[in-house]
N, C-alpha and C positions, 0 to 999 in steps of 0.2 A: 834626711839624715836620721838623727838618733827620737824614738818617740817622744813626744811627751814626757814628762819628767819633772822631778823634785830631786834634793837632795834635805834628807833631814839635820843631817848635824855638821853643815858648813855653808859657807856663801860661795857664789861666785862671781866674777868681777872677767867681765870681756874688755880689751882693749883692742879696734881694728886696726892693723899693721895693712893689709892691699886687697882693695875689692872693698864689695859690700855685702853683708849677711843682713839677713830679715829674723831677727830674735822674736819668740812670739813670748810674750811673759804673761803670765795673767791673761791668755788669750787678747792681749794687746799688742799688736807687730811696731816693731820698734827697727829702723835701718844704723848698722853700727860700719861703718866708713873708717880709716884712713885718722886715726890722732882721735877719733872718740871712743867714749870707752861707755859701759852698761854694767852696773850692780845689781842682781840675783839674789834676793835677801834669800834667807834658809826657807825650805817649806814652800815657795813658790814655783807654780805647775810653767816652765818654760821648755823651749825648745829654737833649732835654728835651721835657717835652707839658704840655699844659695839661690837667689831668685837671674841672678844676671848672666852675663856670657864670660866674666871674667871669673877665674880664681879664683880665692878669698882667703887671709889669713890672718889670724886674727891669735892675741896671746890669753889666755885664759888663765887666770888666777884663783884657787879656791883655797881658804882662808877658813878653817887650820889645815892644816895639807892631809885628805884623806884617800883621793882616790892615785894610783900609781899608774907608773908607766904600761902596765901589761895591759889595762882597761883598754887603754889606745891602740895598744897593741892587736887583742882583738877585736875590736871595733872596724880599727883599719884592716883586717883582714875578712870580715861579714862584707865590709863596704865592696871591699876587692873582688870578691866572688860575685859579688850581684852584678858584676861588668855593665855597670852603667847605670845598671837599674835600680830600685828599692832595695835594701836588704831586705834578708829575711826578719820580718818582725819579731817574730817568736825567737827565734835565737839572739836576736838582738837584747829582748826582753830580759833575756837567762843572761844573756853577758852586764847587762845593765845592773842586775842583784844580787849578781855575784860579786858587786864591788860599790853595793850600797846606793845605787840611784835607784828614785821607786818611780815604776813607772807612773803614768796618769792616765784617767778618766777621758775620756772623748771629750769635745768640747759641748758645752749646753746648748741647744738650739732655740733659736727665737730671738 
């Protein structure tokens, strides 16, 4: 799904609704299921995939409200185009900061 990533000036706060996503936070994978929920303090480098065979849906809450519907908009429409595959990172990128997520650093090895 979406790179790596921070947001500077909000939190976000995941509640899973069906399935289960693997949130990676702090390069720490965290599985967010069905009635649990996951706080994203500001400034911290997370990201999420769908590791299993189901669906997943999940309500996402960012606190003060900054990014809008059109972000999803194209997001969901990079994802669409890649039929199936990765999106396009790079344009991903460009979609990402043009509505204030920064992307992130590779993760450190070792």
């Amino acid at each position: 799904m979406a790179p790596a990533h921070s947001h500077d000036h909000y939190e976000e706060t995941i509640y899973g609704i069906r399935g289960v996503r693997t949130w990676t936070v702090d390069w720490e994978q965290i599985d967010v299921g069905p009635g649990q929920a996951l706080c994203i303090p500001r400034g911290v480098v997370h990201r999420f995939d769908n590791n299993g065979k189901q669906d997943a849906t999940a309500l996402c809450l960012i606190l003060p409200a900054a990014i809008g519907p059109q972000y999803f908009r194209e997001a969901a429409e990079m994802i669409k185009a890649a039929a199936g595959g990765p999106p396009d990172r790079v344009k991903m990128v460009e979609i990402m900061g043009r509505h204030g997520l920064t992307p992130a650093s590779p993760p450190p090895h070792g």
